[in-house]
C-alpha positions as CSV (number, residue, x, y, z in Angstrom):
1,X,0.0,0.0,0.0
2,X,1.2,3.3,-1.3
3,X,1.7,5.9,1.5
4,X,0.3,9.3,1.6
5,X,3.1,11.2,0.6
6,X,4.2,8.6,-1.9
7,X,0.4,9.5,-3.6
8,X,1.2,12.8,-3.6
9,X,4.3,12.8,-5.1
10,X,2.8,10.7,-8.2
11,X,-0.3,12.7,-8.2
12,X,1.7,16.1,-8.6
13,X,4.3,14.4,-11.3
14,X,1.5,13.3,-13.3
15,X,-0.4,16.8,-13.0
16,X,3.1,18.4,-13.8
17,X,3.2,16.0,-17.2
18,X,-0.2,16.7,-18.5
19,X,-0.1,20.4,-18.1
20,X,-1.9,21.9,-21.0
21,X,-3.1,25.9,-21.5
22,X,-7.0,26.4,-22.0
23,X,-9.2,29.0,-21.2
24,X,-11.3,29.2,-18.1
25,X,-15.1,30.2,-18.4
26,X,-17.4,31.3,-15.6
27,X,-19.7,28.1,-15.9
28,X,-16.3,26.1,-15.6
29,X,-15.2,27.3,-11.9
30,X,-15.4,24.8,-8.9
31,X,-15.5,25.6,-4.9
32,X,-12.2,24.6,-2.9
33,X,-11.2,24.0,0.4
34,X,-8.4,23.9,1.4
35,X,-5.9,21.9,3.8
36,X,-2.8,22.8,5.8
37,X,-0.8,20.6,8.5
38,X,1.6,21.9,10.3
39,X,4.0,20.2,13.2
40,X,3.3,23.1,15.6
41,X,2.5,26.3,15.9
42,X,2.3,29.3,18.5
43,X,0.3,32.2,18.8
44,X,1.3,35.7,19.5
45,X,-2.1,37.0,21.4
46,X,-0.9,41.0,21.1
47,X,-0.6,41.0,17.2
48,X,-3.2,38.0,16.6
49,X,0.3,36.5,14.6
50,X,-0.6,32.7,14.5
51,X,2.7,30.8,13.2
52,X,3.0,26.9,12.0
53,X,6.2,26.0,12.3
54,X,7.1,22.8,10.5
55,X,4.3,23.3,7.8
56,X,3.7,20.7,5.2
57,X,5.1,22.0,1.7
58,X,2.0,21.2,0.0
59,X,-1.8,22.5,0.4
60,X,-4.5,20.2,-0.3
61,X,-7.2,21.0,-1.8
62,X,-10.7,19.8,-3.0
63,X,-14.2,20.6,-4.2
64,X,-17.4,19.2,-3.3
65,X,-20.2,17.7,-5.0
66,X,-20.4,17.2,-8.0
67,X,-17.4,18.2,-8.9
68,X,-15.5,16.1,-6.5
69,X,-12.1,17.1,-7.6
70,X,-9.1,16.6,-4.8
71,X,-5.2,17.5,-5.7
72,X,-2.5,19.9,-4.3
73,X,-0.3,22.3,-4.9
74,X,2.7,24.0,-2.8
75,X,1.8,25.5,-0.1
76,X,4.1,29.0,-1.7
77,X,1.5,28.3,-4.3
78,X,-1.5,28.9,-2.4
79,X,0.0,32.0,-0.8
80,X,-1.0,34.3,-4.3
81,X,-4.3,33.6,-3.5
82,X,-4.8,36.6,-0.8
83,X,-3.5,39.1,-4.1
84,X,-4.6,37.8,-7.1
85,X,-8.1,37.3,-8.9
86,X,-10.8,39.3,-8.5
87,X,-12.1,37.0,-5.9
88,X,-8.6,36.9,-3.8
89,X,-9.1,36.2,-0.3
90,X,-7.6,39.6,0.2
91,X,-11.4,41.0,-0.5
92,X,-12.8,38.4,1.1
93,X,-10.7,36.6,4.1
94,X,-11.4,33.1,4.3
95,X,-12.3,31.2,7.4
96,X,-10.9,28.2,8.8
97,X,-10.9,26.0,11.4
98,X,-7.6,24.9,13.3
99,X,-7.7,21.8,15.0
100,X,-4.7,21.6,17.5
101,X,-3.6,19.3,20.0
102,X,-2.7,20.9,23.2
103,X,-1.5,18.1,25.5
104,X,-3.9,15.2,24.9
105,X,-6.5,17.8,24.7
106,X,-7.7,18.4,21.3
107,X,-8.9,22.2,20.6
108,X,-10.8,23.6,17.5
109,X,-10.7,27.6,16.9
110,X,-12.4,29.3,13.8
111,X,-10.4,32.2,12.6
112,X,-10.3,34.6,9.9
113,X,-7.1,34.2,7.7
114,X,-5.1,37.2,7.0
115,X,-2.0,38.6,5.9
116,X,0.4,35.0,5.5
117,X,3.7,34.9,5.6
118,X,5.5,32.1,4.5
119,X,9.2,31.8,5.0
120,X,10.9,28.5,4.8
121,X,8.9,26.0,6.8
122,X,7.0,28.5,9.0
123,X,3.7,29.8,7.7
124,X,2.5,33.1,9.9
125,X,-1.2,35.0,9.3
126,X,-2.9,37.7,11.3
127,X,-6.1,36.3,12.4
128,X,-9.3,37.0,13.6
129,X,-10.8,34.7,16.8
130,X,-14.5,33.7,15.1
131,X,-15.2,31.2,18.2
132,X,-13.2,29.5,20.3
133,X,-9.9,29.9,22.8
134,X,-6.5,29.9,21.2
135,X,-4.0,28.5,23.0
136,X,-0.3,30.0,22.7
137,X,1.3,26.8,21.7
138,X,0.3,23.4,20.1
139,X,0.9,20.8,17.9
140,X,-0.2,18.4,15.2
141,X,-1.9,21.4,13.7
142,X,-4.3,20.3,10.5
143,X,-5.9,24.1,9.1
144,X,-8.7,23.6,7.0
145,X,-9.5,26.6,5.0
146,X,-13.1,27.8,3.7
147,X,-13.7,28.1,-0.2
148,X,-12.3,30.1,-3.1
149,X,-13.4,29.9,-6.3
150,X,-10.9,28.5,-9.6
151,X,-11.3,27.5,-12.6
152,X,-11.9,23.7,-13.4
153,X,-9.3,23.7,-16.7
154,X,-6.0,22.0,-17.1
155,X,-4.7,25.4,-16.8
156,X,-5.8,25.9,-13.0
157,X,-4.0,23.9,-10.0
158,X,-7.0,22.1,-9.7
159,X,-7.7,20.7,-13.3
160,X,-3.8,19.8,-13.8
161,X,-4.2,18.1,-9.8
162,X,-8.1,16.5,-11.2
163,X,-6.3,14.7,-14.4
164,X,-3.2,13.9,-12.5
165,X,-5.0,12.1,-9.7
166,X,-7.3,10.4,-11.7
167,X,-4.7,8.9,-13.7
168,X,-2.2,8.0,-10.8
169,X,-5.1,6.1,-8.9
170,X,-7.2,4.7,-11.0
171,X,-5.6,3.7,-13.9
C-alpha cells in the first residue's frame, strides 16, 4: 500500500506531465477547500500572529459535490491567492478552522485568515478569533480553510491536480 506522501508525489508528477493551456469560463469554476498541517505552531495573542512552524510543503485542496475534484499544490503556491483574482481572499478573508492538539486535549478555533507569511517551513497570518480559545502553543496542527473559487481547466492547480489524480489512482 502506497503511503500518503508517496500518492502525492505521483499525483503532482503526473499533473506536472499533463499540463496543457486552455481558457477558463465562468460556468467552468469549482468551490475549494483547502488543507494545511503543520507540526506546531504558537500564537502571539498581542498581534493575533498565528505561526506553524514545521508546515507541510504542500496545500491540499478539494471541491465538493459534483465536482468532487481533490489535488495539491505547494503550499508558496497557495500563498498568491490573498493578491490575485478578482475573488482573492484579500477581499474576502477566508475562514478556517484549526484543530490543535494541546497536550492530549484536542482544541478547534475558527479564525479569519489574513496577511500570510510564508518563509521556509514557518507559515504566519494575522487572524481573527470567530469562536473558540487559542491556546499560545500546540501541535499536530491540520488548518482547514473555507472556499475560493478556480477554474476547473488543465490550466488551473486544480484541473492539472483532477487529471493527474485520476490517472495516478485509478488507472
Amino acid at each position: 500500500m502506497s503511503t500518503r506522501r508517496e500518492f502525492l508525489t505521483v499525483a503532482a508528477a503526473g499533473a506536472a506531465a499533463l499540463a496543457v493551456t486552455m481558457p477558463a469560463k465562468a460556468e467552468d469554476m469549482a468551490d475549494y477547500l483547502f488543507v494545511q498541517t503543520a507540526d506546531a505552531m504558537v500564537f502571539d495573542k498581542a498581534s493575533n500572529k498565528l505561526t506553524l512552524a514545521g508546515v507541510s510543503g504542500q496545500t491540499l485542496f478539494f471541491s465538493d459535490r459534483p465536482d468532487r475534484i481533490a489535488g495539491n499544490m505547494t503550499t508558496a503556491a497557495f500563498i498568491p491567492f490573498w493578491s490575485t483574482g478578482k475573488n482573492s481572499f484579500l477581499s474576502d478573508p477566508p475562514n478556517a478552522d484549526l484543530s490543535i492538539m494541546e497536550g492530549k486535549e484536542l482544541k478547534q478555533v475558527v479564525v479569519v485568515l489574513k496577511e500570510p507569511e510564508l518563509d521556509g517551513d514557518k507559515l504566519s497570518y494575522t487572524v481573527d478569533i470567530v469562536e473558540g480559545e487559542m491556546p499560545e502553543s500546540g501541535a499536530d496542527i491540520s488548518v482547514f480553510i473555507d472556499i475560493i473559487g478556480m477554474p476547473r481547466t488543465p490550466l488551473s492547480y486544480a484541473g492539472v491536480a483532477r487529471r493527474g489524480f485520476r490517472r495516478a489512482v485509478i488507472y
